[in-house]
PAZAVEX-390053 format. One line per 2 residues: their letters; for each residue x, y, z of C-alpha. Coordinates in nm, 2 decimals, decimal comma. Example, Ala and Ser with C-alpha at 12.3 -4.5 7.8 and 13.67 -1.06 7.14 Angstrom:
<recs>
AS> 1,23 -0,45 0,78  1,37 -0,11 0,71
</recs>
This chain:
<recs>
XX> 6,38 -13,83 11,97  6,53 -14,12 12,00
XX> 6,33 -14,33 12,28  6,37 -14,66 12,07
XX> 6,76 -14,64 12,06  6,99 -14,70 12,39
XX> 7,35 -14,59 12,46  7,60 -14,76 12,38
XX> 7,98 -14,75 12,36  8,12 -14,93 12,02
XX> 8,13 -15,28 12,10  8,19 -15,42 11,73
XX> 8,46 -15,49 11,46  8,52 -15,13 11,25
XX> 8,39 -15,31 10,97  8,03 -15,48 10,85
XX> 7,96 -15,59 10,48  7,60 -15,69 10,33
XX> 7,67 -15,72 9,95  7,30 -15,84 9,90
XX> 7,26 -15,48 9,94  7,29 -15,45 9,56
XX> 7,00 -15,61 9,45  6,74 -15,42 9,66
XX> 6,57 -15,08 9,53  6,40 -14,84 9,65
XX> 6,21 -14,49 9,47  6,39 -14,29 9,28
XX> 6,41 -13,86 9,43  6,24 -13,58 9,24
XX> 6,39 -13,44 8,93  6,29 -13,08 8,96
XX> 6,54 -13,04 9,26  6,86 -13,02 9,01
XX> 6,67 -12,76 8,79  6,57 -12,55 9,10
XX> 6,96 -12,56 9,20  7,07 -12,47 8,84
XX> 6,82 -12,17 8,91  7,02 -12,04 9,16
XX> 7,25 -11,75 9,10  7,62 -11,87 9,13
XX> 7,53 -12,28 9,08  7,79 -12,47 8,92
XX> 7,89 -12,81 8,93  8,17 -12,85 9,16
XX> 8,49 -13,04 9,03  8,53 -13,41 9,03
XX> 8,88 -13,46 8,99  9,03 -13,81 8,92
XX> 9,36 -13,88 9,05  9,59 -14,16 8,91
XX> 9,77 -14,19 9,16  9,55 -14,28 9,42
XX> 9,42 -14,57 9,16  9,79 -14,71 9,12
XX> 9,84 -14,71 9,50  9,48 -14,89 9,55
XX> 9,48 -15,06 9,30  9,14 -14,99 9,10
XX> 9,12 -14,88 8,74  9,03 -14,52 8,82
XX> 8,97 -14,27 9,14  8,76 -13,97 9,11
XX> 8,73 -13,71 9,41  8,41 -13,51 9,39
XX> 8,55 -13,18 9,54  8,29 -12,99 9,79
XX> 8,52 -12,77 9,90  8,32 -12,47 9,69
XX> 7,90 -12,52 9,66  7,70 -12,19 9,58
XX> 7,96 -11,99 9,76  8,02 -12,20 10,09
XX> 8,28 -12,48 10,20  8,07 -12,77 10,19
XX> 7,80 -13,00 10,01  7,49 -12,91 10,29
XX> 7,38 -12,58 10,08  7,21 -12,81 9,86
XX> 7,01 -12,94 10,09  6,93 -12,64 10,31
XX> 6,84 -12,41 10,03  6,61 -12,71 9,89
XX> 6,41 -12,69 10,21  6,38 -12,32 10,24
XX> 6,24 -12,33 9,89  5,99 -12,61 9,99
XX> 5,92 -12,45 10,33  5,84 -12,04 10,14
XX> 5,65 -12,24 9,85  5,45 -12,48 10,09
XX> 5,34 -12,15 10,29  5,30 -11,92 9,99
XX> 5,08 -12,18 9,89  4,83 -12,18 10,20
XX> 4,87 -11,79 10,25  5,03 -11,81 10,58
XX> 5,35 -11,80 10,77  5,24 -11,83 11,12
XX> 5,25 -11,40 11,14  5,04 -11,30 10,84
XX> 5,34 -11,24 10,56  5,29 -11,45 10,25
XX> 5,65 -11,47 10,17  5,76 -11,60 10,55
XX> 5,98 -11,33 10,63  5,82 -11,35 10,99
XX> 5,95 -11,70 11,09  6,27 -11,80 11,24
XX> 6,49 -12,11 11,13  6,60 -12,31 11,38
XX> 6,88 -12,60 11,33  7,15 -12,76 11,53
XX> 7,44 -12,81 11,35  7,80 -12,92 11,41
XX> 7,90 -12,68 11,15  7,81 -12,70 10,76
XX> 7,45 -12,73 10,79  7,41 -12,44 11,05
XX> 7,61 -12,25 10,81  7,42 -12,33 10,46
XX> 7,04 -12,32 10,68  7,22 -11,95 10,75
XX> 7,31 -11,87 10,42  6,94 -11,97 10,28
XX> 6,80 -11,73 10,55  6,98 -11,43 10,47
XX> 6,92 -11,50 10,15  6,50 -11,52 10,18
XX> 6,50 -11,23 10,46  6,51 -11,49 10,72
XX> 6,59 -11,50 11,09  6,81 -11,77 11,18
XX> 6,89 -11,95 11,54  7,18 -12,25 11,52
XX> 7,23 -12,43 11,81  7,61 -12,57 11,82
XX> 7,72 -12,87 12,03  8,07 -12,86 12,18
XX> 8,35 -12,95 12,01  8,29 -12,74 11,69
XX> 8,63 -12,51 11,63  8,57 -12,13 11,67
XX> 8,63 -12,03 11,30  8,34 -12,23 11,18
XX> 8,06 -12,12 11,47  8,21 -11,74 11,36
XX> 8,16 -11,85 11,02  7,79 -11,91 11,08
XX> 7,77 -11,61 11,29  7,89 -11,40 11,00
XX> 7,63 -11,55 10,81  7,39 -11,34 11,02
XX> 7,27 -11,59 11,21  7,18 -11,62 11,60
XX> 7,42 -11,89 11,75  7,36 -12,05 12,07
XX> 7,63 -12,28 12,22  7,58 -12,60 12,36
XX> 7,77 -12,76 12,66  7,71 -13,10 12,53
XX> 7,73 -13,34 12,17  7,58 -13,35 11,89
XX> 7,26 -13,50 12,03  7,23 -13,23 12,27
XX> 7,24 -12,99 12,05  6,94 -13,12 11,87
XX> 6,72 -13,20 12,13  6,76 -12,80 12,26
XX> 6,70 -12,68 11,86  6,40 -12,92 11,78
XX> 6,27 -12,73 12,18  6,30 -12,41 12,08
XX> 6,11 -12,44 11,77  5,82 -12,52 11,95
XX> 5,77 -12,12 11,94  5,48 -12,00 11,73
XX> 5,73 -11,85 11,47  6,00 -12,08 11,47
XX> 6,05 -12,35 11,21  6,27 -12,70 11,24
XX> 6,54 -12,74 10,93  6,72 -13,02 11,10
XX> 6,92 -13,26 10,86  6,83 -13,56 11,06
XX> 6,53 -13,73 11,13  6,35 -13,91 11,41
XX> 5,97 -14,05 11,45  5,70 -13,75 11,40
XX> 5,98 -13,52 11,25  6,09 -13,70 10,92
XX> 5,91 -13,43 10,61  6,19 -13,18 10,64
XX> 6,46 -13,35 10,66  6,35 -13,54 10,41
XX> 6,33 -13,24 10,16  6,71 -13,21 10,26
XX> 6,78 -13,56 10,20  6,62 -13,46 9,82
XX> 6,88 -13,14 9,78  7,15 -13,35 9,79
XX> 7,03 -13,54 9,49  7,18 -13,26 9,27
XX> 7,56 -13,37 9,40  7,50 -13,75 9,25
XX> 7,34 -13,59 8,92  7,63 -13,42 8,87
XX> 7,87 -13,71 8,96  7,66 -13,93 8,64
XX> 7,75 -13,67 8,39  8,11 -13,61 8,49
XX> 8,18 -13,96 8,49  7,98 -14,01 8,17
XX> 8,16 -13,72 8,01  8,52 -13,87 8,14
XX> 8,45 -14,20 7,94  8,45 -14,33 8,31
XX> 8,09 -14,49 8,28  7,89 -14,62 8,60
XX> 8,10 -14,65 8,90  8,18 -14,96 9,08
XX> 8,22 -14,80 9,43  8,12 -14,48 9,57
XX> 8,25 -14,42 9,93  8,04 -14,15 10,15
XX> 8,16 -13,99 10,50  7,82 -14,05 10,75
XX> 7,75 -13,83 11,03  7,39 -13,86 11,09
XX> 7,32 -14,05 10,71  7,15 -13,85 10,52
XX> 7,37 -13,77 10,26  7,46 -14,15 10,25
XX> 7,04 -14,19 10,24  7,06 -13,95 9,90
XX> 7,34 -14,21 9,76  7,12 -14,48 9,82
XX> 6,83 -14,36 9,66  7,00 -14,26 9,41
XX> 7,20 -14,58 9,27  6,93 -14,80 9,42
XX> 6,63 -14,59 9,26  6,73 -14,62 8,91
XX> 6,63 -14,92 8,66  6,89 -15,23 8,61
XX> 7,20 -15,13 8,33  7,08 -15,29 8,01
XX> 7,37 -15,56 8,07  7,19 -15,68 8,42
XX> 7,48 -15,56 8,60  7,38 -15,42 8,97
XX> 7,48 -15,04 9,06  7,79 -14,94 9,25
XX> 7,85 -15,08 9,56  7,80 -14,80 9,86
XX> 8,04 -14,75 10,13  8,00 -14,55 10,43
XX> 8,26 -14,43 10,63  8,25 -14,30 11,05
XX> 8,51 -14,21 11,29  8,63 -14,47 11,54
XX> 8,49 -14,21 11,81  8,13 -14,15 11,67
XX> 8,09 -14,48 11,50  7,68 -14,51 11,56
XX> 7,58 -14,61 11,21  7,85 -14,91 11,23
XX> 7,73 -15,02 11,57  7,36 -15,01 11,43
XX> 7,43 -15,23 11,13  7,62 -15,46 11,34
XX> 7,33 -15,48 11,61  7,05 -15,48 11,31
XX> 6,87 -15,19 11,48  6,90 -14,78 11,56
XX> 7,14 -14,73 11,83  7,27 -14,42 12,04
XX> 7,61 -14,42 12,13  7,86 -14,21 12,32
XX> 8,06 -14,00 12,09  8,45 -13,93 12,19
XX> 8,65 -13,64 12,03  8,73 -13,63 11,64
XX> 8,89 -13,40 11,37  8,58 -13,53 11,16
XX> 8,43 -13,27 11,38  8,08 -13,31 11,06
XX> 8,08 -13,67 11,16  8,02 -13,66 11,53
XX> 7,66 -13,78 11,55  7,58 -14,05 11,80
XX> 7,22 -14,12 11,65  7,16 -14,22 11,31
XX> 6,86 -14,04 11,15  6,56 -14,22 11,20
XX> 6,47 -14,16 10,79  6,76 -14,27 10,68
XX> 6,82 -14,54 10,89  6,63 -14,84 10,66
XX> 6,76 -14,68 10,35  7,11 -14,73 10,49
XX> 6,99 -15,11 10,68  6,90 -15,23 10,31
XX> 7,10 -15,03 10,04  7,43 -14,97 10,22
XX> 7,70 -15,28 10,12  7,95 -15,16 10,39
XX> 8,04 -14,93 10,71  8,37 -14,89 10,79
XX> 8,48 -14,70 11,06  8,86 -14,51 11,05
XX> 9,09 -14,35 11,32  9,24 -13,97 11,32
XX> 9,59 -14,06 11,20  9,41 -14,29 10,91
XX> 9,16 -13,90 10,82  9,52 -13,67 10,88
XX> 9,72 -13,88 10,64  9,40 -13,87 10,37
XX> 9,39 -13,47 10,38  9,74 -13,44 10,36
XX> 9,73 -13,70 10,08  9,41 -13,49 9,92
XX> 9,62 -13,17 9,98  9,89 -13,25 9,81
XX> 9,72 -13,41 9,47  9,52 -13,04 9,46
XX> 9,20 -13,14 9,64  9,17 -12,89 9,97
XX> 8,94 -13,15 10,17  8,84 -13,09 10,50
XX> 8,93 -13,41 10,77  8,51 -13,53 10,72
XX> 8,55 -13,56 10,35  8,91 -13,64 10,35
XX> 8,74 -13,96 10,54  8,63 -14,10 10,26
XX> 8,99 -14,17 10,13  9,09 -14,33 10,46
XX> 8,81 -14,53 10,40  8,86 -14,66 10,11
XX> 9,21 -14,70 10,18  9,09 -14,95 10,51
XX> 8,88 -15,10 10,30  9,12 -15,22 10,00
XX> 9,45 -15,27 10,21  9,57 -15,42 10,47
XX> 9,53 -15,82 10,60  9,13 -15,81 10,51
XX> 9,14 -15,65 10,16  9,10 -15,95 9,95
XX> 8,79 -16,05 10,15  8,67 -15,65 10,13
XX> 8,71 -15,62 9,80  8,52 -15,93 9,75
XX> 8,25 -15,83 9,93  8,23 -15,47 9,74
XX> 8,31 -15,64 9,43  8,62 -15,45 9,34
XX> 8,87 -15,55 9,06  9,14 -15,41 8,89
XX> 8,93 -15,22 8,62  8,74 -15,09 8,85
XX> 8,57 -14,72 8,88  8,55 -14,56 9,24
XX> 8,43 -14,22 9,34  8,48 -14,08 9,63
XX> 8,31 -13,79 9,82  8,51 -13,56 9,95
XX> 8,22 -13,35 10,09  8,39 -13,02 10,28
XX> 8,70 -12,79 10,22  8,96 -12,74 10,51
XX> 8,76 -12,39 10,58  8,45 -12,60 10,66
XX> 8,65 -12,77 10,94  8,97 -12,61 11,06
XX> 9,00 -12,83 11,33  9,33 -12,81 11,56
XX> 9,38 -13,14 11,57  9,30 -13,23 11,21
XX> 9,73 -13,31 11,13  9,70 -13,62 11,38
</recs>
């Protein structure tokens, strides 16, 4: 899966800027993929909470926090995307009258994922839900609570003693079986149609973010900062500033920032070397953020459309939950990332030549992505 990458350790700087970034574009996603999820029963648009403070301290005009910490009923943003591919994978079988055992509606196949936590437990929740089977495979590393978490969402777990990487490769080889189907949330050559139906279900999250800024008098955002595991939820933020037409003033769209741990920095190290790498992955809090292989669909979205990658340390993530916390938003250390992110990004001996390259003045609007809640992640390292 990924024969075209090599191992690496991280060899470069924690930070990498292309602000030409905002001039390219891409497609826009569907548009049916919001009305599907305001189908569903429970759907509501989770909060995004601006916080003063946070603006003062970093000085922007405004900070907004998109709060994940409560989507359809679980602690994090990856419903959206696993009950989008569910919905695609029923309705594409419905549709040819087969399931690979003779039921229309597909109750005879298995899901099969790898996960290092939210995505094995939405894929889980979007079996039970369609009278599914479900088989998560779950790297080391991943605290207790959440791999019971997934198992009391009725699904088989099977533990991995290895990363993130691992993990996958042992998921996409079980599938092979005659009633098993892939939902894996990153990509590689050959495998790129479901996770790309993922990639579409997060769409709803930046639809959201539009109207709650529009109806906040907040207007388009200057900078919208995204925690990256494997990229695909920073592949949705692309296509979605980048797929829109110009603002009727010329002015580009938001600058995009992605944010990785120090430990499992691959999309930073693949930016830097201008091509997919695999890298070694240490230990992390950002236990959702421990991928050492960027997904191979998301990869040129992120190459072209992303303006920066900045990669942050666990003290930099504790400090931004307890920071979170305290101002009312329960963030998990992966979406609490985006905060230390944006904090390494504006302060400190580089920020005038950061903010430069993001384009960031004093009036400016930044959202920020906090994309799990502390029950997501209740890692026992997560205070430092």
């Amino acid at each position: 899966m990924t024969d075209n990458a090599h191992s690496t350790a991280l060899l470069t700087p924690s930070w990498f800027a292309r602000p030409a970034a905002r001039s390219w574009t891409c497609a826009s996603g569907p548009a049916e993929v919001r009305r599907f999820h305001a189908a569903l029963p429970g759907y509501a648009p989770t909060p995004l909470t601006e916080l003063p403070r946070l603006a003062a301290e970093l000085g922007v005009g405004r900070i907004f926090v998109k709060d994940e910490s409560s989507r359809l009923g679980l602690p994090a943003f990856k419903a959206l995307g696993a009950f989008w591919a569910v919905h695609r994978i029923l309705a594409e079988r419905a549709a040819e009258g087969r399931d690979g055992t003779g039921s229309l509606n597909g109750t005879g196949i298995t899901l099969v994922t790898a996960t290092d936590g939210n995505h094995g437990r939405a894929l889980a929740r979007a079996g039970r839900d369609n009278g599914l089977r479900t088989r998560v495979f779950v790297p080391s590393g991943v605290h207790p609570a959440a791999v019971a978490a997934i198992e009391g969402e009725g699904a088989e777990v099977v533990r991995v003693a290895g990363p993130y990487d691992e993990a996958v490769r042992q998921a996409a080889e079980a599938a092979r079986a005659a009633d098993a189907v892939l939902v894996q949330d990153t990509a590689w050559p050959g495998y790129e149609r479901i996770p790309g139906w993922i990639v579409e279900g997060y769409s709803t999250l930046f639809a959201e973010i539009d109207e709650q800024l529009a109806a906040a008098g907040a207007g388009a955002p200057g900078l919208v900062t995204v925690p990256v595991g494997v990229g695909s939820l920073a592949q949705a933020a692309v296509t979605h500033y980048r797929g829109r037409p110009p603002a009727a003033d010329g002015r580009p769209g938001p600058a995009l920032l992605a944010v990785e741990p120090e430990a499992a920095a691959s999309l930073l190290e693949s930016l830097t070397r201008g091509e997919p790498v695999t890298i070694t992955t240490g230990e992390t809090a950002m236990a959702g953020l421990n991928c050492g292989t960027p997904s191979a669909l998301a990869w040129p979205f992120l190459r072209d459309g992303l303006d920066a990658a900045v990669a942050v340390g666990e003290a930099g993530a504790a400090r931004a939950m307890a920071d979170l916390d305290a101002l009312g938003v329960p963030s998990g250390p992966c979406g609490a990332a985006s905060l230390a992110g944006l904090r390494a990004a504006l302060s400190g001996p580089e920020a005038v030549a950061r903010r430069a390259a993001l384009g960031i003045g004093p009036e400016s609007t930044v959202v920020l992505l906090s994309t799990e809640g502390r029950e997501a992640n209740p890692h026992a390292t997560a205070t430092g």
